[in-house]
C-alpha positions as a Markdown table, in Angstrom:
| # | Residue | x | y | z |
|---|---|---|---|---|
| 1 | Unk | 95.1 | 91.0 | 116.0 |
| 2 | Unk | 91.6 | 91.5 | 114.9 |
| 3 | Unk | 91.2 | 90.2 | 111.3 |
| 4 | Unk | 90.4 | 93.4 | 108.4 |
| 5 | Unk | 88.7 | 93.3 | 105.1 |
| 6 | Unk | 89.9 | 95.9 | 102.9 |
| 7 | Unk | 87.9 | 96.0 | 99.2 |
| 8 | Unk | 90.0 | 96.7 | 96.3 |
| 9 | Unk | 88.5 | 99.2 | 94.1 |
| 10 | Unk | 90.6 | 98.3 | 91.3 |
| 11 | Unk | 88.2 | 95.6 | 90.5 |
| 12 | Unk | 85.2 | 98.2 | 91.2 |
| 13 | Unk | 83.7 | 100.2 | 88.3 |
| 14 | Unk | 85.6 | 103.3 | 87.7 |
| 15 | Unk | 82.6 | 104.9 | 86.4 |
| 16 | Unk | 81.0 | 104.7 | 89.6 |
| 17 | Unk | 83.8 | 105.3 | 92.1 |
| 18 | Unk | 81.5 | 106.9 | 94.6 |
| 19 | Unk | 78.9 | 104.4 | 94.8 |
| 20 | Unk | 81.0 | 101.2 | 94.6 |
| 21 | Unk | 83.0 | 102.7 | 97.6 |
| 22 | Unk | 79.8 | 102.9 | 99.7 |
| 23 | Unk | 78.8 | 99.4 | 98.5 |
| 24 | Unk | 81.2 | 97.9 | 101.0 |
| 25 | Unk | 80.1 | 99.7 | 103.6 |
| 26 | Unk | 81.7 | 97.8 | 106.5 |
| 27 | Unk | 84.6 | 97.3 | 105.2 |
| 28 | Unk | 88.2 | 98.1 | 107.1 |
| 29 | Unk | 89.7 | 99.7 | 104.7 |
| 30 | Unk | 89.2 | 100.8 | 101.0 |
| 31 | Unk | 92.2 | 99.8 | 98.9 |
| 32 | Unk | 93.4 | 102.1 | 96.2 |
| 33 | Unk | 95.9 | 100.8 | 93.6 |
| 34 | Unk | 98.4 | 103.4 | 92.2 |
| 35 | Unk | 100.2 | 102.5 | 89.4 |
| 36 | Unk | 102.5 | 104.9 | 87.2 |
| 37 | Unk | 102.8 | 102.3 | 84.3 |
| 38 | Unk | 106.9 | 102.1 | 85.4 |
| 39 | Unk | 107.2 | 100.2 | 88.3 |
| 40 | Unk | 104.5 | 98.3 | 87.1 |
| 41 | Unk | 103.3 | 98.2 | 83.5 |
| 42 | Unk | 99.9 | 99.3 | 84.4 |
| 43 | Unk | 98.4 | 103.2 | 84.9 |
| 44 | Unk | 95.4 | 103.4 | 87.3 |
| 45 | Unk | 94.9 | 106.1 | 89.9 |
| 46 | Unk | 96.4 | 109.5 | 91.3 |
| 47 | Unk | 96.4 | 112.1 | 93.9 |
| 48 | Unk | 93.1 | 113.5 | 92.5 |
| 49 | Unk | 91.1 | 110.5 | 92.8 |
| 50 | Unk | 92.3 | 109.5 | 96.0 |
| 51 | Unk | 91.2 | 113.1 | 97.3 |
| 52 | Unk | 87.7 | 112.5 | 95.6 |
| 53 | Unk | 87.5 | 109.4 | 97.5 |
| 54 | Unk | 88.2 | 110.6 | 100.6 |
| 55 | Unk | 85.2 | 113.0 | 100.1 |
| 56 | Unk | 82.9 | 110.4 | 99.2 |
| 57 | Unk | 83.4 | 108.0 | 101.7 |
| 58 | Unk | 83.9 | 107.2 | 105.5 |
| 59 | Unk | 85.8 | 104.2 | 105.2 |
| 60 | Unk | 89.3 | 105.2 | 105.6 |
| 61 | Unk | 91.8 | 104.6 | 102.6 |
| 62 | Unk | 94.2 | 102.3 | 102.4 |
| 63 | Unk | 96.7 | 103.3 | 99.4 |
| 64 | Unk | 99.5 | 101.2 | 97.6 |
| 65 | Unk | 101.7 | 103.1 | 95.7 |
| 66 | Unk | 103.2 | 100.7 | 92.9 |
| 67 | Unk | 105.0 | 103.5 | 91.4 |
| 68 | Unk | 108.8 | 104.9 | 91.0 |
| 69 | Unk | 109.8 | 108.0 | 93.4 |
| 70 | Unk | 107.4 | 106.7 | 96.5 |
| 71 | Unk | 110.2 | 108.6 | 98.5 |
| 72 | Unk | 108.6 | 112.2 | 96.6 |
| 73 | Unk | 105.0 | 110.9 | 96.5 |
| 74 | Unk | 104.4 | 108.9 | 99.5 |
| 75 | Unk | 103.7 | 112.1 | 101.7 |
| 76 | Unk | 100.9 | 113.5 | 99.0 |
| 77 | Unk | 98.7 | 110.3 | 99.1 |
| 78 | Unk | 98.7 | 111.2 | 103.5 |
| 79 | Unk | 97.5 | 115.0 | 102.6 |
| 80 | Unk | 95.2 | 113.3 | 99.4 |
| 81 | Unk | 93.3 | 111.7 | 102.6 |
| 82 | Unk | 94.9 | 108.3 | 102.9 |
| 83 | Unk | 95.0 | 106.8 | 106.2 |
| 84 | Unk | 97.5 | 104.4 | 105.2 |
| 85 | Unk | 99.9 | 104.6 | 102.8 |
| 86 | Unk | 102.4 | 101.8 | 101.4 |
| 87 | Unk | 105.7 | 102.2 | 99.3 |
| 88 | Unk | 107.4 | 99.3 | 98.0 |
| 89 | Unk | 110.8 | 98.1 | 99.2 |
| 90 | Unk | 112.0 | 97.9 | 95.6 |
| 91 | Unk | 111.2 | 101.3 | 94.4 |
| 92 | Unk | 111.9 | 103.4 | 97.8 |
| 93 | Unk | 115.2 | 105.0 | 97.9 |
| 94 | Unk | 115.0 | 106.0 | 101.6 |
| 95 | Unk | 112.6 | 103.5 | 103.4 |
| 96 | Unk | 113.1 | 104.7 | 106.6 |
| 97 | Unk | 113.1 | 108.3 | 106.2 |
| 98 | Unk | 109.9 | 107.8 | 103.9 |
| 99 | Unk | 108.2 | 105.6 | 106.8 |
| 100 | Unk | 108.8 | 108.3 | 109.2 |
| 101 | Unk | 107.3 | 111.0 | 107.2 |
| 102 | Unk | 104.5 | 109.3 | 106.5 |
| 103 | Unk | 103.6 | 108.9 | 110.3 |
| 104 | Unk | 104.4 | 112.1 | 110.8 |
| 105 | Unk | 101.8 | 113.3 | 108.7 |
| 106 | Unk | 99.1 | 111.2 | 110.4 |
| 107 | Unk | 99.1 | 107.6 | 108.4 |
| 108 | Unk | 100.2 | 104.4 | 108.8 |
| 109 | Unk | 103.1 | 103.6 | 107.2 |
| 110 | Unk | 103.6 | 100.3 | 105.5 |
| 111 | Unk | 106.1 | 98.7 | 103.0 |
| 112 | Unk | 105.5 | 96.2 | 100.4 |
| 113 | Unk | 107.4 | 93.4 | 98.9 |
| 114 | Unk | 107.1 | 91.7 | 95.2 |
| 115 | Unk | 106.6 | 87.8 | 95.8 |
| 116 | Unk | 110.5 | 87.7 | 94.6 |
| 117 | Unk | 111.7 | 89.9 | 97.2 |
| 118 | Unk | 112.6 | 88.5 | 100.9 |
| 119 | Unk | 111.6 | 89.9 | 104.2 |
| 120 | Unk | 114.8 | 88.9 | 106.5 |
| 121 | Unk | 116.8 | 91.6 | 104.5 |
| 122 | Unk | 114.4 | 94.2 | 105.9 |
| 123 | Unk | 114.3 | 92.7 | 109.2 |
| 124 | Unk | 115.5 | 95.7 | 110.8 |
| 125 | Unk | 113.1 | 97.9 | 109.2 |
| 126 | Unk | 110.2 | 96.4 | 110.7 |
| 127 | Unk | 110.2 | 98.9 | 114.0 |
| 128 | Unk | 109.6 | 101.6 | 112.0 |
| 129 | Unk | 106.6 | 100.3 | 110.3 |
| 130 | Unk | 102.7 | 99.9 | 110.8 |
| 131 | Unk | 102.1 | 97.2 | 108.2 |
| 132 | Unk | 103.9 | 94.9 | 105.9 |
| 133 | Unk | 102.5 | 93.6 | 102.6 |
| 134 | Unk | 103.5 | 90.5 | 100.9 |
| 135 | Unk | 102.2 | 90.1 | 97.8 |
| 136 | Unk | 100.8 | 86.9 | 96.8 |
| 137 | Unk | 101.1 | 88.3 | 92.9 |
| 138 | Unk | 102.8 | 90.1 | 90.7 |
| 139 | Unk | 102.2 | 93.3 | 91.2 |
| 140 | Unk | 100.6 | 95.5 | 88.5 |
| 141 | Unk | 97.2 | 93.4 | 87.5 |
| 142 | Unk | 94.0 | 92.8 | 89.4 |
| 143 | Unk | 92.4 | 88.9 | 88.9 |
| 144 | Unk | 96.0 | 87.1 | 88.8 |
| 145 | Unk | 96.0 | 83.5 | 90.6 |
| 146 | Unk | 97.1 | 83.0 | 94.1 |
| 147 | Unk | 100.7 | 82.4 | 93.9 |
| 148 | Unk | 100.7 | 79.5 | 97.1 |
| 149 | Unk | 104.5 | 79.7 | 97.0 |
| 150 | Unk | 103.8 | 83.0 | 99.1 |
| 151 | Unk | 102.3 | 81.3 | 102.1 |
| 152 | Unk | 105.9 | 80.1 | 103.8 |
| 153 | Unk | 107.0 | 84.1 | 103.5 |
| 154 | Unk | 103.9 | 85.0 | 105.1 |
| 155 | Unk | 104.7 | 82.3 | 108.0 |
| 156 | Unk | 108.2 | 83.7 | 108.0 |
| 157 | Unk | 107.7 | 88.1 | 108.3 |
| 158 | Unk | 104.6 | 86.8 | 111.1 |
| 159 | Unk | 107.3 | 84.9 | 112.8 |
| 160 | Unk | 109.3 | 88.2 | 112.6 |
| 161 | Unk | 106.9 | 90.6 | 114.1 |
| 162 | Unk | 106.4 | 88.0 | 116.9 |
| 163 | Unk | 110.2 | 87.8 | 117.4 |
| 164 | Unk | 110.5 | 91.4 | 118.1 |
| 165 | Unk | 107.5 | 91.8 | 119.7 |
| 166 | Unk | 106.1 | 94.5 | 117.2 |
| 167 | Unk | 102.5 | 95.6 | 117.2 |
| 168 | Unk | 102.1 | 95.9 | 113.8 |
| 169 | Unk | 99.7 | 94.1 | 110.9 |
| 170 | Unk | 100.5 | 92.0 | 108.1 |
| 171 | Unk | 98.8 | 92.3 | 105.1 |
| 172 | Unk | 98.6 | 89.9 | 102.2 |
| 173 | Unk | 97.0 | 91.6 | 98.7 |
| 174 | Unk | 96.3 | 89.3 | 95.4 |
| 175 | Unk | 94.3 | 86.6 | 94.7 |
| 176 | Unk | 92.8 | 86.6 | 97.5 |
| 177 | Unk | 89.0 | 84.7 | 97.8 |
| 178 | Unk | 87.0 | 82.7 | 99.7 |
| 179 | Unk | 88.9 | 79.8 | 98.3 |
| 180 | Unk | 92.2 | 81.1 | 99.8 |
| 181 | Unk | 91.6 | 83.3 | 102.6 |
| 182 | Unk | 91.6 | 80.8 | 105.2 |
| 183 | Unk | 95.3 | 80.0 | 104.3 |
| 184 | Unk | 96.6 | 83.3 | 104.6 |
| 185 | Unk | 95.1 | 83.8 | 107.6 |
| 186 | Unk | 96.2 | 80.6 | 109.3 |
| 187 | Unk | 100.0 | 81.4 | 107.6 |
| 188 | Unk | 99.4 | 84.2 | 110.0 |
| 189 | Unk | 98.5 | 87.4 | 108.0 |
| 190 | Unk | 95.4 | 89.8 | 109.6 |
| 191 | Unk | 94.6 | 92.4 | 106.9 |
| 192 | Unk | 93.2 | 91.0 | 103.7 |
| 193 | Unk | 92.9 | 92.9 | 100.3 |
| 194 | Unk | 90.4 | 91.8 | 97.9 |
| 195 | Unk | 89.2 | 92.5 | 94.8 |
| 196 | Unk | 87.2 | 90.5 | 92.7 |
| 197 | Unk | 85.8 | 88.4 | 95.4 |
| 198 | Unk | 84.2 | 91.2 | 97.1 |
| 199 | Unk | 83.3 | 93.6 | 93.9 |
| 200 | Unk | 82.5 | 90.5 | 91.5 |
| 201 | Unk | 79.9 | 89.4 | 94.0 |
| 202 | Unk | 76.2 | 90.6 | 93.9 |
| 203 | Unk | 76.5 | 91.4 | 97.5 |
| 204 | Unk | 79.7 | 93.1 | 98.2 |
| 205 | Unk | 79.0 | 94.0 | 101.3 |
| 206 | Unk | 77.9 | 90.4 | 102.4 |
| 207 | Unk | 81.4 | 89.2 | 100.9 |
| 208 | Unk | 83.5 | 91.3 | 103.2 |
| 209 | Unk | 81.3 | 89.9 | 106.0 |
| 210 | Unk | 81.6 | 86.3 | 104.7 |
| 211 | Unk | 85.5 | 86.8 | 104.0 |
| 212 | Unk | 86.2 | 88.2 | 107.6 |
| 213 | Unk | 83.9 | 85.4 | 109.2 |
| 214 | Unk | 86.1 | 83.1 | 107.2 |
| 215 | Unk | 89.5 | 84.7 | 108.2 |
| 216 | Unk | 88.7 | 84.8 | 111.4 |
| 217 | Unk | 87.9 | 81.1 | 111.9 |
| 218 | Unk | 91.1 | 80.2 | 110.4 |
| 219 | Unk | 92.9 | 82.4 | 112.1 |
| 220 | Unk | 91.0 | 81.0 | 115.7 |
| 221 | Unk | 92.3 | 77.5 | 114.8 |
């Protein structure tokens, strides 16, 4: 799997959505936080940004819905303009019916776990998704701390997607930096969402260059 940079605009300035988005121009992905202030006790973005967004840049978007209901919403952030949208396992009611109607819509579907939550009871899941996300944070907050204790999990949902022989990505989102990315990426994850480290830079393009350069190393050794 080919290692991908996706910038998390949650650490971007809101008042410049449009430009910061075409800052990181060669980028993977564009991550877009959704928080509803329930499932997480933060309030960030909606539908109507998402679909500005999608007008203002090329890079496709890349959307995590930390919110209650994802079952009712999921399928608004495809038809917003998101090319990938992610529910988490703890909020979704129906996973499977949600990932299907996702794809069937056009996106990639992807499901999300807290750092509290396990993969193995999800293990049969995994067939019906694109992506999994473990979070290396709580979620809710951009600029947390790496939580290290994440890195055997990651080891563990790679070793599942290798066991079944799936062709899908895993995708590791907080805290993640130069100082870190290497582990992840050796632990075995291949899509890597950062915030700070690529829109606290002066260069963020040049970060997402140096972070995939760096994730890709790791994950050659």
């Amino acid at each position: 799997m080919s290692v991908q940079i996706s910038p998390s605009i949650l650490a971007a300035d809101f008042a410049r959505l449009a430009d910061e988005a075409q800052a990181v121009e060669g980028a993977d992905w564009l991550h877009v936080d959704v928080m509803d202030n329930h499932f997480v006790p933060n309030l960030t973005l909606g539908l109507p940004v998402v679909e500005s967004l999608r007008k203002a840049t090329g890079i496709p978007l890349d959307c995590h819905l930390m919110i209650e209901e994802p079952d009712r919403w999921g399928p608004a952030y495809v038809e917003a303009g998101a090319g990938s949208v992610t529910f988490h396992a703890e909020a979704a009611a129906a996973p499977v019916r949600l990932a299907r109607e996702i794809r069937a819509k056009g996106a990639r579907a992807s499901m999300a776990l807290r750092p509290a939550t396990p993969i193995e009871p999800y293990e049969d899941l995994l067939p019906e998704l694109d992506m999994v996300l473990v979070m290396t944070v709580e979620p809710g907050f951009g600029g947390q701390a790496f939580l290290d204790v994440m890195l055997p999990k990651i080891r563990r949902t790679r070793a599942l997607i290798e066991r079944y022989g799936l062709n899908m990505w895993l995708q590791v989102d907080g805290g993640v930096s130069a100082e870190t990315i290497e582990r992840c990426a050796e632990a075995g994850a291949d899509v890597f969402v950062a915030g700070s480290a690529v829109y606290g830079a002066d260069d963020p393009a040049a970060a997402v260059r140096s972070l995939r350069e760096q994730a890709a190393a790791a994950r050659g050794r």
